[in-house]
N, C-alpha and C positions, 0 to 999 in steps of 0.2 A: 493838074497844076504842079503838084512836088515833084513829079516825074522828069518836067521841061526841064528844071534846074538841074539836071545829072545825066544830061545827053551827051554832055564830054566829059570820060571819065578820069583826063589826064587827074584830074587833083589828089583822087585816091595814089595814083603813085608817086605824087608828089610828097603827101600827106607820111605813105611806108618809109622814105628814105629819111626821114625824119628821126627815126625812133632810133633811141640812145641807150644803151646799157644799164637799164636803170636797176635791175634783176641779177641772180649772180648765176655767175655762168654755169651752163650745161655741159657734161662731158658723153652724150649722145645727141645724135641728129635731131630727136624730137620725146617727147616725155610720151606716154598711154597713162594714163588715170588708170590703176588698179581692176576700178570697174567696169572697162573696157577688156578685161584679159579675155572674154569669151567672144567679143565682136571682132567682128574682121576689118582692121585697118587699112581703108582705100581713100581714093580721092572725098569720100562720104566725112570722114573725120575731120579733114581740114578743109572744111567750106562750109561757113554761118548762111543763115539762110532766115537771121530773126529783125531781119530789116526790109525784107520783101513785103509786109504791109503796107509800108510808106510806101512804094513806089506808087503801088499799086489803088492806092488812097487818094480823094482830094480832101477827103475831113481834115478840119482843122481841131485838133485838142482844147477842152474848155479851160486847162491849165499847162504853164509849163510842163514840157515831160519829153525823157532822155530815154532813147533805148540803147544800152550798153553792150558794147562785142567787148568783153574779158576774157579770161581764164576760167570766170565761174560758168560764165553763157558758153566759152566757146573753146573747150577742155584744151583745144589743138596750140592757144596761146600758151599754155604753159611754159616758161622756161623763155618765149623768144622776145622778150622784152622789148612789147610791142601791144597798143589796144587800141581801141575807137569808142567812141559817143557819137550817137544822131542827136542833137538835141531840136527841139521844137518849141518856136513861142510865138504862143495867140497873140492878138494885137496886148498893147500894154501889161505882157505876161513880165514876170521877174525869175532867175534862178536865183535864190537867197545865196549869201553870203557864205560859203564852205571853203575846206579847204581838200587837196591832192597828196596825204601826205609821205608816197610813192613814189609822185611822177612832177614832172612840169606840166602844164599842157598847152598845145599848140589849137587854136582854135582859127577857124577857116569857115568865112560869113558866104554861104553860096544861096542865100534867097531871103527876100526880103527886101528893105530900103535902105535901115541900116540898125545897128546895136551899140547900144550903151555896155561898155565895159570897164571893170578896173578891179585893182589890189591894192592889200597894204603891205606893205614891207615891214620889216623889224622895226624898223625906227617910228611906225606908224605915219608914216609916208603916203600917201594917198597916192593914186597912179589910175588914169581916165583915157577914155580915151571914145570918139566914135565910129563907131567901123563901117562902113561900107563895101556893098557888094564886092565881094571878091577881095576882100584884106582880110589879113590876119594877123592875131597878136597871142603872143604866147604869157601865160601866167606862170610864174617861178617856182618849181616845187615845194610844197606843204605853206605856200603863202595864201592866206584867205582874200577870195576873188567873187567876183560876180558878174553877171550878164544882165540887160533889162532891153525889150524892144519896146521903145517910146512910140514907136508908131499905132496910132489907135485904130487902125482899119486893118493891114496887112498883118499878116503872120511875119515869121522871120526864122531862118532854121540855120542848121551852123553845124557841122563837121569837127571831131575835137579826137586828136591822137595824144597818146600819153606814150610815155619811152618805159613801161611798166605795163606788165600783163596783169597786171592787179594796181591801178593806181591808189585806189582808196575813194571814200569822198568821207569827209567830215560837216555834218552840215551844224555853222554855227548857232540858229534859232533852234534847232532841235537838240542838239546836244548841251544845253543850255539848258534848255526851260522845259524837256520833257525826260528828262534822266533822271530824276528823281534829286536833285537838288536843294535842298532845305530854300524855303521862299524867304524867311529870314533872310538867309545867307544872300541871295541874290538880292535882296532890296537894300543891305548894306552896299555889295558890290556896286551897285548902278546908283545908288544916292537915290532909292525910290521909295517905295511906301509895299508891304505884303499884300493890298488888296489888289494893286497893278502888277507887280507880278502873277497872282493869282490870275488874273483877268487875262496876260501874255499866256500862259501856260494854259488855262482853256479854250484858248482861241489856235493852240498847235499840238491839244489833244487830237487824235487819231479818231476820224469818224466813226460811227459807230455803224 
């Protein structure tokens, strides 16, 4: 099934001309990671190869979940200010509300029926929108943004280039309420009560 969806692969070169200088510039062709000095630099360096599960897959994820081509996955970005996300969601899956604060990103809907997306801007501007197959909407760098597939039976997956070999992600429900934040502090913040925070903060502790 994820396979059909990328039997034309124009959009990945749609997707590379995209990428914008988001990194500062290089004054060599290409960076080697130090601990590479004993490897032999061939076509093997510059070719990811940690997205060939999905094709090769029809499972669907019991939750949201993004496999990342960076600089940190894929040493050969370094320096070319340039990256990719697969991202993947089960039927009424959410990626929480984070932010890029790096990159823009350009997000590209190629399966599914369609997605809930949006941001806020400075002014706390809300900004929505819903995408269907084959559109794409770009989120504005280090603006806090999100994705949701409302569809309760299909999956939905989605393509996502950033103009940075390292965008960042910042995730707001985690960087909140699992950093170690005084629950005081946050139940002032949000006009709540310590035991509901306590209550958010156990329910985005880390499985055990």
């Amino acid at each position: 099934m994820a396979s059909s969806f990328f039997k034309s692969i124009p959009f990945f070169l749609l997707l590379l001309t995209w990428a914008r200088a988001g990194d500062p510039d290089i004054l060599t062709d290409f960076i080697v990671p130090t601990n590479f000095s004993n490897v032999p630099i061939d076509g093997n360096f510059f070719t990811f190869t940690g997205m060939r599960s999905f094709f090769n897959s029809d499972d669907v994820p019991p939750n949201f979940r993004v496999t990342k081509a960076g600089m940190n996955e894929f040493p050969a970005l370094n320096g070319q200010s340039v990256s990719y996300a697969l991202l993947e969601f089960p039927p009424q899956s959410v990626n929480p509300p984070h932010t890029h604060p790096r990159s823009a990103e350009l997000l590209f809907l190629v399966g599914g029926s369609s997605l809930e997306v949006g941001f806020v801007d400075t002014a706390n501007k809300l900004y929505t929108q819903t995408l269907q197959l084959g559109d794409m909407f770009v989120f504005p760098k280090g603006l806090v943004h999100y994705q949701f597939n409302p569809d309760a039976k299909e999956p939905a997956y989605a393509i996502s280039a950033f103009g940075s070999a390292n965008a960042g992600t910042v995730s707001v429900p985690l960087s909140v309420f699992t950093t170690g934040i005084d629950s005081t502090i946050l139940a002032k913040a949000f006009k709540s009560d310590v035991a509901t925070i306590e209550k958010i903060k156990a329910g985005l502790a880390p499985k055990a």
